[in-house]
C-alpha positions as CSV (number, residue, x, y, z in Angstrom):
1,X,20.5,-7.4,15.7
2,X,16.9,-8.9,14.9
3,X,13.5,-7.2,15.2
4,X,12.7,-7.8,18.6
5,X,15.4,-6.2,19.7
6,X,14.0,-2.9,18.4
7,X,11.9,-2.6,22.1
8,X,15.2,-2.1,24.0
9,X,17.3,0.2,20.7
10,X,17.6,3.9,21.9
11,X,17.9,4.9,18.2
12,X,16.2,7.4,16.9
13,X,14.1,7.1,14.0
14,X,14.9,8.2,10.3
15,X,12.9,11.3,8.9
16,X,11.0,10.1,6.1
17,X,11.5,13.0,3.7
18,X,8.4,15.3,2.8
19,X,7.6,16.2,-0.9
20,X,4.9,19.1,-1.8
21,X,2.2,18.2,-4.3
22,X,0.3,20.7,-6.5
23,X,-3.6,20.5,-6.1
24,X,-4.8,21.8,-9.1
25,X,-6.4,19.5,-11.7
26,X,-3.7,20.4,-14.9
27,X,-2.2,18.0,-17.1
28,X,0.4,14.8,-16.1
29,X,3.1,14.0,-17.8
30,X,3.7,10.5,-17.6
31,X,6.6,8.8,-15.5
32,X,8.9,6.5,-17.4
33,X,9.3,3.1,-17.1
34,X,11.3,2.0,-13.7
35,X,14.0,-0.6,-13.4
36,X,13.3,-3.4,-10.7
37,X,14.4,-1.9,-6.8
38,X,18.2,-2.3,-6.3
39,X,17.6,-4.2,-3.1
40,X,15.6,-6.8,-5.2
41,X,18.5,-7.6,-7.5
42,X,19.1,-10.5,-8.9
43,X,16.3,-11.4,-8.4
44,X,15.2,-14.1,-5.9
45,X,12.0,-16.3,-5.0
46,X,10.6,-15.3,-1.3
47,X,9.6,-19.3,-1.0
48,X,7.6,-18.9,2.3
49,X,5.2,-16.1,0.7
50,X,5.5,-17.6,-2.7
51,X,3.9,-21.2,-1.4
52,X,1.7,-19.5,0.9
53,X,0.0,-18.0,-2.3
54,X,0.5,-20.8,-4.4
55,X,-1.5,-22.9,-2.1
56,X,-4.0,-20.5,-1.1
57,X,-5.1,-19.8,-5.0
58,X,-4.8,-23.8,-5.7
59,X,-7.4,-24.3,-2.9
60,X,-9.5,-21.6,-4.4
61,X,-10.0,-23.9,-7.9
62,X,-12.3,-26.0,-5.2
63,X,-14.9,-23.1,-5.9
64,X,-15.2,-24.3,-9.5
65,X,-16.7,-27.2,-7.6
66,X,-20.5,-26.9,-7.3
67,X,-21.2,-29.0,-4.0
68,X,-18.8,-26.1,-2.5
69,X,-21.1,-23.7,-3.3
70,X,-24.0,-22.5,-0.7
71,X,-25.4,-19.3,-0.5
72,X,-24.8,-19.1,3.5
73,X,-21.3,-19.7,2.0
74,X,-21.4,-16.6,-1.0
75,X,-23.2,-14.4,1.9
76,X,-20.5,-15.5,4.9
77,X,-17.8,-14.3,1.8
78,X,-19.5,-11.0,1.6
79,X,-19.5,-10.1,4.8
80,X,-16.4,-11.3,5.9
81,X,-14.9,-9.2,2.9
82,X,-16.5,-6.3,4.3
83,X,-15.5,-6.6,8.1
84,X,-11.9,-7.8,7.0
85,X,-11.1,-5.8,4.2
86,X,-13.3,-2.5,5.0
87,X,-13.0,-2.9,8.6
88,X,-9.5,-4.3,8.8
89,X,-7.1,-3.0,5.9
90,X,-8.8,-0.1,4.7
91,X,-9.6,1.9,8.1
92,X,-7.3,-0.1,10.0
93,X,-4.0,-1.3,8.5
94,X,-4.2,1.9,6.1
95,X,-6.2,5.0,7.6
96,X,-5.4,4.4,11.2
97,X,-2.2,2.7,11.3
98,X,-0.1,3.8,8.5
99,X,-1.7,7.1,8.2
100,X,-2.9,7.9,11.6
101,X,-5.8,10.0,10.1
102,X,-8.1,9.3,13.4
103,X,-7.3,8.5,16.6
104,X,-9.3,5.6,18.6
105,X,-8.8,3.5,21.9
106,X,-6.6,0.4,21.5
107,X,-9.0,-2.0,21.9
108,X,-10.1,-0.9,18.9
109,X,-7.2,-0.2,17.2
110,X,-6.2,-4.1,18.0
111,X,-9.5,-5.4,16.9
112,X,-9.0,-3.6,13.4
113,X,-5.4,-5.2,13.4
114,X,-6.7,-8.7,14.0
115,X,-9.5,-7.8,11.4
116,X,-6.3,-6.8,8.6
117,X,-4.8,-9.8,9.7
118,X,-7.5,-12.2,8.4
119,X,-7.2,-10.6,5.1
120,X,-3.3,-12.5,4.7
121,X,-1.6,-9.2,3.9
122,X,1.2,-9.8,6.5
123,X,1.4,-8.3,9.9
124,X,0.4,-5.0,10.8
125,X,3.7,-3.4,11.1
126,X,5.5,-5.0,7.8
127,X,2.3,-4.2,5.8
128,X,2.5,-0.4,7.2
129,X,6.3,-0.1,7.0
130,X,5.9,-1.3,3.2
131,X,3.0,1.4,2.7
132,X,5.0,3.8,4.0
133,X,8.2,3.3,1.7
134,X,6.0,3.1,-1.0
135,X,4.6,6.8,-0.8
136,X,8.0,8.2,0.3
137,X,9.3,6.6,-2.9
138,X,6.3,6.6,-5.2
139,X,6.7,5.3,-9.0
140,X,10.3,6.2,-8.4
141,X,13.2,3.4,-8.6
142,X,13.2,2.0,-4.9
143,X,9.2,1.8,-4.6
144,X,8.6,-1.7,-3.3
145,X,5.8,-2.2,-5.9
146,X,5.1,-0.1,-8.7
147,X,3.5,-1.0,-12.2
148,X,5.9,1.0,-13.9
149,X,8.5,-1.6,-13.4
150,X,5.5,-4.0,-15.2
151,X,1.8,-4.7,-14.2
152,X,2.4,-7.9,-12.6
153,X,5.5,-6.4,-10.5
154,X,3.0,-3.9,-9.0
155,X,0.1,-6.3,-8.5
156,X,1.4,-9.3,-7.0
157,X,5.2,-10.0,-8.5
158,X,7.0,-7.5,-5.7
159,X,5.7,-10.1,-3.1
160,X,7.2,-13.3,-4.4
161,X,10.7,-12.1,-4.6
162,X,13.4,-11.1,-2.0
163,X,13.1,-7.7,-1.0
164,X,16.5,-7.0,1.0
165,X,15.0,-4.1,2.9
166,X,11.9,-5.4,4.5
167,X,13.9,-7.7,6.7
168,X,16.3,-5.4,7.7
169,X,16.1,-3.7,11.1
170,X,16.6,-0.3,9.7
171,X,13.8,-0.7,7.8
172,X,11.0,-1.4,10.4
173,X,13.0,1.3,13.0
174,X,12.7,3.8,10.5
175,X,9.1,3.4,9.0
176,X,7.2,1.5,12.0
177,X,9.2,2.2,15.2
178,X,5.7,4.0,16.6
179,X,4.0,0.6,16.1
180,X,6.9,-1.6,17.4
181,X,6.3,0.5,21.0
182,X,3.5,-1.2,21.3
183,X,3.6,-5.0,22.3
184,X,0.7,-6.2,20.5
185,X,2.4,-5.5,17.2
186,X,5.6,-6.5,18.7
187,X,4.4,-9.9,19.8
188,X,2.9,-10.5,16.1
189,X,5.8,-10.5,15.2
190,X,7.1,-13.1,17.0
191,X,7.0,-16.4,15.4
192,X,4.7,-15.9,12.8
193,X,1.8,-15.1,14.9
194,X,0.1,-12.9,12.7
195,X,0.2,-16.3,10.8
196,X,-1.0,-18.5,13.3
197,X,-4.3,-15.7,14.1
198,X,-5.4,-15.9,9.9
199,X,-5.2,-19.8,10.2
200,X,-7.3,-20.0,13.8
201,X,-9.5,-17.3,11.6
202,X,-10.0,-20.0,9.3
203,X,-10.7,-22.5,11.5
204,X,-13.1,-20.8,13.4
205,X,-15.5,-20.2,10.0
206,X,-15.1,-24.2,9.4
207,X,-16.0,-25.4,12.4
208,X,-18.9,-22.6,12.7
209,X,-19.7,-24.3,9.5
210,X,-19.7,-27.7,10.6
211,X,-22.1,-27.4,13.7
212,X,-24.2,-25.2,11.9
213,X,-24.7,-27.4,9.1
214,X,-25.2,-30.4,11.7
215,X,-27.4,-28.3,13.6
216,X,-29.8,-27.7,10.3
217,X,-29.7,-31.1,9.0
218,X,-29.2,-33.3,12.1
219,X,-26.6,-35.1,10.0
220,X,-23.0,-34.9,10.6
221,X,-22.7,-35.4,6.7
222,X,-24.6,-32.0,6.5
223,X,-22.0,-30.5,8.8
224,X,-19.2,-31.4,6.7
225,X,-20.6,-30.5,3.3
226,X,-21.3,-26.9,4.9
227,X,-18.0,-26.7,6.6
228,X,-16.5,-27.4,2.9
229,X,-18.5,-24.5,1.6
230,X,-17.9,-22.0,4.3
231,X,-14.0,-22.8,4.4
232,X,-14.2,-22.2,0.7
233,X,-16.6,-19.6,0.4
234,X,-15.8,-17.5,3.4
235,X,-12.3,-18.6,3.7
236,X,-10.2,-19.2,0.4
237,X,-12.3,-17.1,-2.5
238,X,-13.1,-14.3,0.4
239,X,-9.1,-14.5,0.7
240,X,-8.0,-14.6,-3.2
241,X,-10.6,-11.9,-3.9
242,X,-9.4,-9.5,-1.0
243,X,-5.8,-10.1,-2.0
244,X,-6.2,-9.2,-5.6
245,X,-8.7,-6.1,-5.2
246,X,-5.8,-4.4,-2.5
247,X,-3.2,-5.3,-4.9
248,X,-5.1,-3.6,-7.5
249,X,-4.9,-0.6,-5.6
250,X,-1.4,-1.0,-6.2
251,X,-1.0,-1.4,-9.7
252,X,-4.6,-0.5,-11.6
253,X,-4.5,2.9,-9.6
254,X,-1.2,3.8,-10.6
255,X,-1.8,3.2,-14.4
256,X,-5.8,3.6,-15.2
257,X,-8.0,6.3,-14.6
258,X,-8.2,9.9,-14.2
259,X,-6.1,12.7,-11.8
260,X,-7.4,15.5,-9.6
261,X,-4.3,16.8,-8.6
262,X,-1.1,17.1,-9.6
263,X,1.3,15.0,-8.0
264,X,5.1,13.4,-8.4
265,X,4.0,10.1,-8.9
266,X,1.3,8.5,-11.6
267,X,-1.4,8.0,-9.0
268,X,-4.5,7.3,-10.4
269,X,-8.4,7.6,-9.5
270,X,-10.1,4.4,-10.3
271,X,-13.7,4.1,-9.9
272,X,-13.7,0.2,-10.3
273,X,-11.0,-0.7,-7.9
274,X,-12.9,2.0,-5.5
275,X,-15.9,0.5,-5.8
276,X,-14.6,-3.1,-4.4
277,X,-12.1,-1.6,-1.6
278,X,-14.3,0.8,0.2
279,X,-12.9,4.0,-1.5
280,X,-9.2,3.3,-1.5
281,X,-9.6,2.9,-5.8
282,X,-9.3,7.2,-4.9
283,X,-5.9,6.9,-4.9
284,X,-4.7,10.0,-6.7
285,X,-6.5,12.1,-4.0
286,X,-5.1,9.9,-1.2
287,X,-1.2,10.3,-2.6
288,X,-2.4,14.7,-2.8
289,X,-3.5,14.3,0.9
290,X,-2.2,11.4,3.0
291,X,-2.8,11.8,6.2
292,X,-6.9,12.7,5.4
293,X,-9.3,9.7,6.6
294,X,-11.5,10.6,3.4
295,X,-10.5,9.6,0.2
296,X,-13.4,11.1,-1.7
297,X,-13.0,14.4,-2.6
298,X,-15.9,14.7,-5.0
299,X,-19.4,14.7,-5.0
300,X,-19.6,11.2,-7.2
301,X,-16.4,9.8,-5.5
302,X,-18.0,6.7,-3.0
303,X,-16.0,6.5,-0.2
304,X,-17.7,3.8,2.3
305,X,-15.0,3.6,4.6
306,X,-15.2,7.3,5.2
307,X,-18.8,7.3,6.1
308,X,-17.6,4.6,8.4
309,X,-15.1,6.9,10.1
310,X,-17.5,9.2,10.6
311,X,-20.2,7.0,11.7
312,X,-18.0,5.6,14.6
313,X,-16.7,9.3,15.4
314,X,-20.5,10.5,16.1
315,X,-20.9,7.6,18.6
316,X,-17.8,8.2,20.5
317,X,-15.8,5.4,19.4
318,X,-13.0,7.4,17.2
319,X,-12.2,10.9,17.5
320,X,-10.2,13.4,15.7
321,X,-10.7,12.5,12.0
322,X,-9.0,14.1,9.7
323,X,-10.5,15.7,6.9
324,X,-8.8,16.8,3.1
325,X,-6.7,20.0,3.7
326,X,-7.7,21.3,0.4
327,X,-10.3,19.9,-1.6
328,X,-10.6,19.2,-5.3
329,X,-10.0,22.7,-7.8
330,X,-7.6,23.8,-4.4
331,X,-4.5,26.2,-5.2
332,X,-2.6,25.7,-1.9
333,X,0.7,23.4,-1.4
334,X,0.0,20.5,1.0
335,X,3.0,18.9,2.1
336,X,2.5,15.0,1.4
337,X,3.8,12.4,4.4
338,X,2.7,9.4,6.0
């Protein structure tokens, strides 16, 4: 049975068990170290993602290259990290679709997919699904990627080897059956599609690039040296920087920083990692409260993507946001799910 067959299964979805957390800000006692996953064992290269990266961080030594560099090319990197990053994976892939802490109309709930998509962090339902198992299993043996196995397991290792679960069609019927109703995630599935809309991305900022720079020099030598820059600028470093700031959230907030609450896993607070994800480096708050949009739960806890969230939801373009169900110094249970 593949995937796509999960549009016509009558199945009903597993229950993803709930755990209760403890939201007062005492003392953790640290997890030990974890054995690699079962369903990783013996270990095995995942060539497709494995060359994927390879290549992408081999194109990204071309930065080292002055005549890459233009400032149109730094700024196009900046905001491109902020629409595709902020925009895409932290509201969309992670508030909205994993979470479901606001509720918006599906144009806009596609466009925040596609944004995600950009950022080469999979498709929309295998990066949710993988989210998902991670905080039903967090720091515990089958978590896909946690640092307690090692650091470089829970940063970037986890992705380059053969996960036996994340193909399987249990797997995506238990933890993204909602998304698979939909035929928009369904269909980026198909083929590597979600593939094929990160490389148009690409293409799109090199040829923008190229006519701009031939526009501004009336040389088509000018549009090539700009479409250089902006592939590697806006496209590659952009890439290698949003890639290793999300996976930081993975690993660097589940072994640095400090804890507000009390919860079964070693979720971590981490201004730095917050300070370059749009507030998801609040991690320990997020893992005490999932389903909340806001990940900043005090007064010196930055949470841009929240103000975002809000932003939208006083102009009538989300609705419904979901704010902490106990706040920092708190007594109450809250139980923790997806």
């Amino acid at each position: 049975m593949s995937l796509l067959e999960l549009q016509n299964s009558n199945s009903t979805s597993d229950e993803v068990s709930n755990t209760t957390t403890n939201h007062s800000p005492v003392e953790h006692q640290a997890i030990s170290k974890l054995e690699h996953p079962i369903e990783t064992l013996p270990l095995r290269v995942y060539w497709p993602y494995a060359i994927s990266l390879a290549i992408v961080h081999l194109l990204g030594l071309l930065a080292f290259f002055p005549s890459y560099f233009t400032y149109s090319g730094l700024a196009l990197a900046i905001v491109a990290h902020v629409v595709f990053d902020g925009f895409g994976v932290s509201i969309g892939y992670h508030r909205l679709l994993t979470h479901r802490g606001f509720e918006c109309p599906k144009w806009l709930e596609h466009a925040m997919a596609i944004c995600g998509i950009c950022t080469l962090q999979d498709s929309p339902a295998r990066w949710v699904a993988v989210h998902r198992m991670h905080h039903q299993h967090s720091d515990h043996r089958p978590d896909p990627h946690s640092p307690l196995v090692d650091f470089l397991w829970g940063h970037v290792g986890w992705l380059l080897f053969i996960d036996r679960r994340h193909d399987g069609v249990h797997h995506f019927e238990r933890y993204v059956r909602d998304l698979l109703r939909d035929p928009f995630y369904l269909n980026l599935e198909r083929k590597l599609m979600w593939m094929w809309v990160y490389l148009a991305h690409a293409a799109v900022f090199t040829l923008a690039g190229f006519f701009t720079g031939w526009l501004w020099t009336g040389q088509v030598w000018g549009g090539v040296h700009l479409a250089g820059s902006w592939f590697v600028w806006g496209v590659i470093v952009r890439t290698i920087f949003t890639l290793h700031v999300t996976w930081a959230v993975n690993s660097a907030c589940h072994m640095w920083g400090y804890r507000n609450y009390e919860t079964r896993d070693n979720s971590r607070n981490t201004w730095w990692v917050a300070a370059v994800t749009f507030g998801e480096g609040w991690h320990n708050n997020h893992h005490a409260d999932q389903r909340s949009a806001m990940h900043g739960h005090r007064w010196f806890e930055l949470d841009p993507s929240w103000w975002a969230i809000k932003s939208m939801e006083k102009v009538g373009l989300i609705r419904n946001a979901i704010s902490p169900r106990v706040k920092y110094g708190g007594e109450l249970d809250v139980p923790t799910d997806y």
